[in-house]
C-alpha positions as CSV (number, residue, x, y, z in Angstrom):
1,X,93.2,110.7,88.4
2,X,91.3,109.2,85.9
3,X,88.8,106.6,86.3
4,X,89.5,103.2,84.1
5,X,86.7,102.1,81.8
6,X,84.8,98.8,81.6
7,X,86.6,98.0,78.8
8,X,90.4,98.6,80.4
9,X,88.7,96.5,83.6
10,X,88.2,93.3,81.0
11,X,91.5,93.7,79.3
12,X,92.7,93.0,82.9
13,X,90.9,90.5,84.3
14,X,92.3,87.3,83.4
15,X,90.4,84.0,82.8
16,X,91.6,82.5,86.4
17,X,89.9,85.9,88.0
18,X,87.2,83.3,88.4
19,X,84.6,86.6,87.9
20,X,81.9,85.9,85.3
21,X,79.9,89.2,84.4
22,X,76.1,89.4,83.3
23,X,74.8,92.3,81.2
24,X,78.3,94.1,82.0
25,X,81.5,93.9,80.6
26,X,81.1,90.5,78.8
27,X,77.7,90.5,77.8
28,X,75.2,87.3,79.2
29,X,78.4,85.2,79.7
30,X,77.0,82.1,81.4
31,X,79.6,79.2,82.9
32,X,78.2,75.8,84.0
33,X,78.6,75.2,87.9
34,X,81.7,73.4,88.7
35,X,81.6,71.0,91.9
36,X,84.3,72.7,93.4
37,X,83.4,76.2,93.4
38,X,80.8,78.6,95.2
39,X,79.1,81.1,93.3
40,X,78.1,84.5,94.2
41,X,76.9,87.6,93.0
42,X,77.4,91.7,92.8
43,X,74.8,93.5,91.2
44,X,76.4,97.1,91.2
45,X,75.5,99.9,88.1
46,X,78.4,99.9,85.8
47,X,76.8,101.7,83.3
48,X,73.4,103.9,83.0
49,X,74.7,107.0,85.3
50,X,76.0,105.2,88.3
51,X,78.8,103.9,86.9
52,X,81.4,106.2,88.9
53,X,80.3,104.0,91.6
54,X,79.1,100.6,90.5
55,X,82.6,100.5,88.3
56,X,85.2,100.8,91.6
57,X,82.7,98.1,93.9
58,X,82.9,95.7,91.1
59,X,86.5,95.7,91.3
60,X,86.6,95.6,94.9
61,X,84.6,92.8,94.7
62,X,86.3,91.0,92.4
63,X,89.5,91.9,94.0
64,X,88.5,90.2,96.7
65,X,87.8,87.4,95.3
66,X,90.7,86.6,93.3
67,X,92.4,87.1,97.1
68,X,90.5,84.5,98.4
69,X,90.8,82.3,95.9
70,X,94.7,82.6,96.2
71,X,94.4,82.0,99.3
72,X,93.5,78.6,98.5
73,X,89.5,79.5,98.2
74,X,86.7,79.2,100.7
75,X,86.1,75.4,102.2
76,X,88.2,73.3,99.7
77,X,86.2,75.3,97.0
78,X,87.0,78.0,94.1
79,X,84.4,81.3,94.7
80,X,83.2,82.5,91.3
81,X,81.7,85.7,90.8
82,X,78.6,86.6,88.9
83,X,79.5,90.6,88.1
84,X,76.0,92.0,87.2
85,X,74.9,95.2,85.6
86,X,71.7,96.6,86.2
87,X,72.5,99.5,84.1
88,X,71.1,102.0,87.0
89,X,67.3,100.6,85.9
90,X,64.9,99.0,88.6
91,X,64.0,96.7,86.6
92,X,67.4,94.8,85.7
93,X,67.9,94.9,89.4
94,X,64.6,93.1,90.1
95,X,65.5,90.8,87.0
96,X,69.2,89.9,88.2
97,X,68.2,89.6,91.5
98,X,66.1,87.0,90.4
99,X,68.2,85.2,88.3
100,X,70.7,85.1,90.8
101,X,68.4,83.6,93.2
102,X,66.6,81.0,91.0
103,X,68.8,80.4,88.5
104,X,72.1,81.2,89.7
105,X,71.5,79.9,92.9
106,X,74.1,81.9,94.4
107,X,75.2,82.1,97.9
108,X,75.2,85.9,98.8
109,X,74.3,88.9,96.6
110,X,76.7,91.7,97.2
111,X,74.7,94.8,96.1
112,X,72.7,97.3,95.4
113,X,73.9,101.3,95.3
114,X,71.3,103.2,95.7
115,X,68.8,103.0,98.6
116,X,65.8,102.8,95.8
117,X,67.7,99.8,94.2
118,X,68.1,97.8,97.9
119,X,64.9,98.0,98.3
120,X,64.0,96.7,95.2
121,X,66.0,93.2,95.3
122,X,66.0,93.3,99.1
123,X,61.9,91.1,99.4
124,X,63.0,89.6,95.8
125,X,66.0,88.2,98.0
126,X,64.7,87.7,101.2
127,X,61.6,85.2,99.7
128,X,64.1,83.3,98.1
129,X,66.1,82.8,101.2
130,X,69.5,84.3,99.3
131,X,71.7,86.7,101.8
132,X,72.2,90.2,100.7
133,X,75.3,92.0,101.8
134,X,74.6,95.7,101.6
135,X,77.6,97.7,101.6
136,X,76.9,101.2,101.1
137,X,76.7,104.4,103.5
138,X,72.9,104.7,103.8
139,X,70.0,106.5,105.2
140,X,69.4,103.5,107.9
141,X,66.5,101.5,109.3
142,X,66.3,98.1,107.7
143,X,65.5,95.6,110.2
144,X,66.3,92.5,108.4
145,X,68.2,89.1,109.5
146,X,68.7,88.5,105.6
147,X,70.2,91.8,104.6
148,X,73.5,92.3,106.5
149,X,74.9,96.1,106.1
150,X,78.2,96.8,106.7
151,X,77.8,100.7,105.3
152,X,77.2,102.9,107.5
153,X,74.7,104.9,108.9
154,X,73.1,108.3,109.8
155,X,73.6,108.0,113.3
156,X,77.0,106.9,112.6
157,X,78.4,109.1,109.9
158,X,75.8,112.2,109.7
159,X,75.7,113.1,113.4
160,X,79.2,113.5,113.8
161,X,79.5,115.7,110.5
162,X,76.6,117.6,111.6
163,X,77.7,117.6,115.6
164,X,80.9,119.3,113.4
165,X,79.3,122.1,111.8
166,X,77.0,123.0,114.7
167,X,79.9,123.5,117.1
168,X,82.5,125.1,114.4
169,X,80.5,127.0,112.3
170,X,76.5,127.7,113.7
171,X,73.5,126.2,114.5
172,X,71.9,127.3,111.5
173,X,71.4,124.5,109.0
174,X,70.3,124.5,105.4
175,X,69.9,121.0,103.3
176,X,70.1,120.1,99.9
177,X,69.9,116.5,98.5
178,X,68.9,113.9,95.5
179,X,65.2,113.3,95.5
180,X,65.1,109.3,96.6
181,X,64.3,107.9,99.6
182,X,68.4,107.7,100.8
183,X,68.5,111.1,100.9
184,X,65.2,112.6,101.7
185,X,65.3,110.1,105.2
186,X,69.1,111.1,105.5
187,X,67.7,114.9,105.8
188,X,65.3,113.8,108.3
189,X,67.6,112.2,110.5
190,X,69.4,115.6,110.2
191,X,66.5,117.9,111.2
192,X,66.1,115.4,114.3
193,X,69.6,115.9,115.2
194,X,69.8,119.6,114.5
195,X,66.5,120.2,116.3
196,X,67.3,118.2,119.3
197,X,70.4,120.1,119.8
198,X,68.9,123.7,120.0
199,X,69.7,124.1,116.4
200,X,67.6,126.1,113.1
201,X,66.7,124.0,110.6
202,X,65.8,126.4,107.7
203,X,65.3,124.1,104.4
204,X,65.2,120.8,103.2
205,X,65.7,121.0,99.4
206,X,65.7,117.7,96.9
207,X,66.7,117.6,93.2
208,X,66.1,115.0,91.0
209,X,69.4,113.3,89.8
210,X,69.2,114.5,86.1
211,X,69.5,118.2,87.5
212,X,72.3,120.1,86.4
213,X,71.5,123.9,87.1
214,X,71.7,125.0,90.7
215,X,71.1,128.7,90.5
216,X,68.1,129.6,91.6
217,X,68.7,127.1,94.4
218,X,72.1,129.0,95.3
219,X,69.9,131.8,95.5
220,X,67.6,130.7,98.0
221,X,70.7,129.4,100.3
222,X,72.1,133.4,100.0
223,X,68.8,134.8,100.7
224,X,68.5,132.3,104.1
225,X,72.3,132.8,105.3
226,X,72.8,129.7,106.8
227,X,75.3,129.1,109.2
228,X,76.2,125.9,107.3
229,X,75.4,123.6,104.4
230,X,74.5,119.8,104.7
231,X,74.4,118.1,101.4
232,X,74.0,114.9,100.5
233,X,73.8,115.4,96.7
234,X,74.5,112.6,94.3
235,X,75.5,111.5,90.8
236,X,77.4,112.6,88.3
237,X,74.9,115.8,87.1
238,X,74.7,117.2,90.6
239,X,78.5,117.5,90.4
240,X,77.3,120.7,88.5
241,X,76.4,122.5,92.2
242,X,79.8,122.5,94.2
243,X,81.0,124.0,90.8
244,X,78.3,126.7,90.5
245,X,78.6,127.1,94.2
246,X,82.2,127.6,93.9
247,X,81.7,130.2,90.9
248,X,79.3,132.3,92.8
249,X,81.5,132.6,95.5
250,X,80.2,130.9,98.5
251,X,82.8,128.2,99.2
252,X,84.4,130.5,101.5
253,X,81.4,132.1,102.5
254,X,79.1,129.6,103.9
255,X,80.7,126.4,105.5
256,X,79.9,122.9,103.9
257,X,79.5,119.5,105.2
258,X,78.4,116.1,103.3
259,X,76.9,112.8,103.9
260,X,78.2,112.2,100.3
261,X,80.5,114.5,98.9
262,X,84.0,112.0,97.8
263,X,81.8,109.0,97.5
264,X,81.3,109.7,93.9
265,X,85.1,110.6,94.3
266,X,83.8,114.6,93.4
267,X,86.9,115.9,95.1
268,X,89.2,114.3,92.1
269,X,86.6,116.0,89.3
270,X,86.8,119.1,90.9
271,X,89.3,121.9,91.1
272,X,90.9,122.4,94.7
273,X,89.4,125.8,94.5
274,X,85.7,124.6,93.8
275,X,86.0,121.9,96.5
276,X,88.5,122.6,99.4
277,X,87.1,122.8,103.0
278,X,84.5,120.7,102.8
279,X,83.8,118.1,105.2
280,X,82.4,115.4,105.6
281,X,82.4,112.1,108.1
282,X,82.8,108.5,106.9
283,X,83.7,104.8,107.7
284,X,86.6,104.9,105.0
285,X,88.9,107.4,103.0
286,X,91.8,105.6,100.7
287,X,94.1,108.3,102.8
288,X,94.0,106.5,105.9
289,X,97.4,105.9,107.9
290,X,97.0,102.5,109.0
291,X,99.2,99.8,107.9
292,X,96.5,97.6,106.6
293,X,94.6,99.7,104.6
294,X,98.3,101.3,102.9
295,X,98.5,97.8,101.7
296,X,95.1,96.8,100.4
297,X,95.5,100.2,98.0
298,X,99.1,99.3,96.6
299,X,97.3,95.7,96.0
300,X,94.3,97.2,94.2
301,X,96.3,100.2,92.5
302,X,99.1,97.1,91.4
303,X,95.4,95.0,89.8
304,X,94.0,98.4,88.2
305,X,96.5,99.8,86.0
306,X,99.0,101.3,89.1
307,X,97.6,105.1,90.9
308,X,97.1,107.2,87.7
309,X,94.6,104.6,86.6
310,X,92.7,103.4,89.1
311,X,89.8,105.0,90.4
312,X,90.6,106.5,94.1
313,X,88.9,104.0,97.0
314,X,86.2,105.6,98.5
315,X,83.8,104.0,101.2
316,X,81.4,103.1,98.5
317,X,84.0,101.6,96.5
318,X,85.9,99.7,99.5
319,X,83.0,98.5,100.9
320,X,82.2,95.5,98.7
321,X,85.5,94.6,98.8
322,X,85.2,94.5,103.0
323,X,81.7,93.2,102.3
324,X,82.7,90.0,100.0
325,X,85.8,89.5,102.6
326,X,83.9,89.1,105.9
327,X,80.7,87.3,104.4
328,X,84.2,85.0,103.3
329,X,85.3,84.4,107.3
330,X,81.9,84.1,107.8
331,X,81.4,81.1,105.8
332,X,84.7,79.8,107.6
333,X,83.2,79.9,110.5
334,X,80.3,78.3,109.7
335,X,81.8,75.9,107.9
336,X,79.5,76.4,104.8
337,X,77.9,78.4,102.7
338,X,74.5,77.6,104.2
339,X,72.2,80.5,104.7
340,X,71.1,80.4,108.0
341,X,74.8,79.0,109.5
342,X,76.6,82.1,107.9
343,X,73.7,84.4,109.8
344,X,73.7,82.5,112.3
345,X,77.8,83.0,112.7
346,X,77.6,86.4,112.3
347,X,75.2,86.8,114.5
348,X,77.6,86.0,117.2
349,X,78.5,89.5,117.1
350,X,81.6,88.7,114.8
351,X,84.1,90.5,114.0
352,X,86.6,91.1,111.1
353,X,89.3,93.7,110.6
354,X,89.9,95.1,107.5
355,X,91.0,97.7,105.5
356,X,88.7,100.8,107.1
357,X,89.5,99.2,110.5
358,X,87.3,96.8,112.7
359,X,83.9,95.8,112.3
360,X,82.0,94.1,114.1
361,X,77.9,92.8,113.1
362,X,75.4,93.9,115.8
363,X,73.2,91.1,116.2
364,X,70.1,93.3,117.3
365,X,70.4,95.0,113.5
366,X,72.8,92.7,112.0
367,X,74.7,96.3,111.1
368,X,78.3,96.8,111.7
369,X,79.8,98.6,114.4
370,X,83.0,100.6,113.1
371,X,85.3,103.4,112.8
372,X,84.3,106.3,111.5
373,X,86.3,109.1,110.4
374,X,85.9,113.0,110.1
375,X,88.1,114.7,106.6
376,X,88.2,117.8,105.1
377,X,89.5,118.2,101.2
378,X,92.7,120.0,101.4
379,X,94.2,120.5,97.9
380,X,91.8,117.9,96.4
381,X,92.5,115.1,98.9
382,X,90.9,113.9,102.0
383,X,92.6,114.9,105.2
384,X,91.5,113.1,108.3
385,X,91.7,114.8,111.6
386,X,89.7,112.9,114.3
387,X,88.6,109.3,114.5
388,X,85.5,108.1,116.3
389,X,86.1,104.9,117.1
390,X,83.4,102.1,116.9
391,X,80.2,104.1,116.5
392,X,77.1,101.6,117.0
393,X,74.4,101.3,114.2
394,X,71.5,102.2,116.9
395,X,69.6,104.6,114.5
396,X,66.3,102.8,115.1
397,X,67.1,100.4,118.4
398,X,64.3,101.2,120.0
399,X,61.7,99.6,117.2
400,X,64.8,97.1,116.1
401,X,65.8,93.8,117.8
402,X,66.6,90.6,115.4
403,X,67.4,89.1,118.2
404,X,63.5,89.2,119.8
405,X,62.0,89.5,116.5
406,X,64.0,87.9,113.8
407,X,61.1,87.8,111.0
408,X,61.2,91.5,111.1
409,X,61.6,92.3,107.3
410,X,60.9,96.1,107.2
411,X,62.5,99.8,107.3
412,X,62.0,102.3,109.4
413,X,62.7,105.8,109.3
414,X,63.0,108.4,112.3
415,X,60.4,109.8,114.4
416,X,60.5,113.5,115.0
C-alpha cells in the first residue's frame, strides 16, 4: 500500500474542503476570516522526516472537517482549517503555534507529533489561552486543563503489551528506543512495570532518529538473551532495525513487543517475514471489526484515492480525526467555541464514540478513557485478539488532579 503524496492530497482537496494550509501543500495561503465560519488549526510534519505521520493526521483532520461541515457545520458556522507544516523543525512549530494564536486566532490547535514538538507549542499555547488537542500515543504525564489528550498512554497501552510479553514469553526485558523524551520516559514507565512485577530489566538503549545501522546493537541484544524485546523505535531510518533484526535471524528467536511499531504503518514497508509476530497494544488498528470504524475507513479510503492509495489508519493517523470530531461535540455542548466553556464541557467527564470506540475525558487529567486493543502482524496486517476495555489514564494520579489544582501546567514522569 502506498502512501499518497502531498501533492496527490492537493489535487483532491477541493476548494469547498474549507482547509487552508500554511507552509504545506499550498505554500503561506492566507484567507480573510469570514463571519460565519470558525477557524482552527493542525500543525502536524508533512514534510522534514515525519511526514509518514503528519501526512495521514492531516487528512484525518481535514476529513473531519469537511464531515462536519456537511453536516451543516458547527453552531450555524462553516469550520475552516488552517493545515500547518512545521517541516519536523522546533522552530516552525514554536512559529505556527504562534501565528495561530495571535494572528490566526484560532479556536483549537490539533497537534503536535512528537512529544519534543508538544512541548514546545504546549506554554506557547497555554499563555495565549488557545486549547491544544493532543492526539498522539505518548509517554504520559501532562497535567494541563489547556491541553486535552485523547492518545493514549503508558499505563494504558505499554502495560498491557508488556503484562503480554512477561506472562507469554519471560520476565526478561531488553529495550531499545528513539533518543527524545517520548521514548526515554516510555522506557521508564517500562522498567517500573517490569520491576514491580518480579521481572529483569537488562538494558535501556536509545538511538538518535537519523540512525540507520543496528548491528552492533543486535549484538548486544544476542549477547544478553533476553526473554523479550520492548521497542519503541521511531521514524522512518530506524525502520532499518526490524529489517537487520529480521536478516540476522532473531525474529523467531527472541519475541518482540512495541509501544510503536505500525504507528509509522512499518508493518506495510516491511516484508511479512521481517515483521510477523510482533505485537504490540494500542487504542486503534484500521482492522477493527466494529461497524463504526468499517465505515469511517470506506469514507476516508472513498476521499484518498480508494485502499491501494491511501495510507493504512493507524492510531496516530485516526487520532486527529477523533480528536477534531469530539473537540466538535464539544463546542455543541457548550454552545461556543469559547475556551473555557468547551473545557469546561468536557470536563463533565464527556463522552464521544467514535471510530476506535468510546472515549471518555477524565476530568482529573483531562485524558481520555478508552479501548485499547492488543495485535500481532500476521502476514503484514494487524490481527487483534483481546480487547481491554476502557483503560483509565491514571499514569500520574497521585501528583495529578485538574480538578483540585486546575493551574497545574507541568509534566511529570514516573517515580521508581
Amino acid at each position: 500500500m502506498r502512501s499518497i503524496t502531498r501533492r496527490k492530497f492537493l489535487a483532491t482537496s477541493a476548494a469547498g474542503a474549507a482547509v487552508a494550509t500554511a507552509a504545506g501543500f499550498m505554500g503561506n495561503v492566507r484567507f480573510a476570516r469570514a463571519d460565519d465560519e470558525i477557524v482552527i488549526a493542525s500543525l502536524f510534519d508533512q514534510s522534514g522526516g515525519l511526514d509518514v505521520y503528519g501526512t495521514p493526521m492531516t487528512m484525518c483532520a481535514t476529513l473531519a472537517v469537511e464531515e462536519i461541515n456537511a453536516a451543516g457545520g458547527l453552531l450555524g458556522k462553516k469550520l475552516r482549517l488552517i493545515s500547518y507544516d512545521p517541516q519536523s523543525n522546533m522552530e516552525l512549530y514554536a512559529q505556527y503555534a504562534q501565528e495561530a494564536a495571535l494572528k490566526e486566532k484560532v479556536a483549537v490547535v490539533q497537534g503536535a507529533i512528537t512529544s519534543a514538538s508538544r512541548e514546545v507549542i504546549r506554554p506557547i499555547l497555554g499563555e495565549n489561552k488557545t486549547m491544544l488537542w493532543y492526539s498522539v500515543i505518548y509517554e504520559g504525564g501532562v497535567c494541563d486543563m489547556n491541553n486535552v489528550v485523547s492518545g493514549a498512554t503508558p499505563l494504558q497501552m505499554g502495560d498491557p503489551v508488556v503484562e503480554y510479553g512477561m506472562k507469554n514469553y519471560g520476565k526478561k526485558v531488553y529495550y531499545i528506543g528513539a533518543d527524545y523524551n517520548a521514548p526515554q520516559i516510555i522506557g521508564d514507565w517500562g522498567k517500573k512495570y517490569v520491576t514491580e512485577n518480579g521481572g529483569e530489566w537488562l538494558a535501556k538503549n536509545l538511538f538518535p532518529l537519523d540512525v540507520t545501522e543496528f548491528g552492533p546493537e543486535i549484538s548486544k541484544i544476542q549477547a544478553a538473551k533476553p526473554d523479550f524485546l520492548y521497542t519503541c523505535l521511531v521514524g522512518g531510518a530506524h525502520i532499518s532495525f526490524y529489517r537487520q533484526w529480521a536478516a540476522a535471524g532473531m525474529l523467531k528467536k527472541i519475541p518482540m513487543v512495541s509501544f510503536t511499531f505500525g504507528v509509522g504503518n512499518e508493518h506495510k514497508s516491511l516484508k511479512p517475514e521481517e515483521c510477523d509476530g510482533i505485537v504490540s497494544a494500542q487504542p486503534y488498528f484500521q482492522e477493527l471489526e466494529t461497524d463504526a470504524n468499517k465505515a469511517f475507513v470506506q469514507r476516508f479510503q472513498d476521499r484518498f484515492g480508494g485502499p491501494d492509495k491511501a495510507p493504512y489508519l493507524n492510531s496516530v493517523g485516526s487520532g486527529s480525526y477523533i480528536g477534531t470530531w469530539f473537540w466538535a461535540e464539544a463546542v455543541k455542548k457548550a454552545g461556543t467555541i469559547e475556551r473555557e466553556a468547551v473545557l469546561k464541557a468536557l470536563a463533565t467527564g464527556m463522552s464521544w464514540d467514535g471510530p476506535s470506540g468510546k472515549l471518555t475525558v477524565d476530568p482529573a487529567s483531562m485524558h481520555c478513557i478508552q479501548d485499547v486493543h492488543l495485535a500481532k502482524v500476521e502476514g503484514g496486517s494487524w490481527k487483534v485478539f483481546q480487547t481491554i476495555p476502557q483503560m483509565r489514564p491514571d499514569d500520574v494520579k497521585d501528583r495529578c488532579d485538574l480538578t483540585k489544582n486546575p493551574e497545574t501546567a507541568e509534566q511529570f514522569t514516573p517515580q521508581i
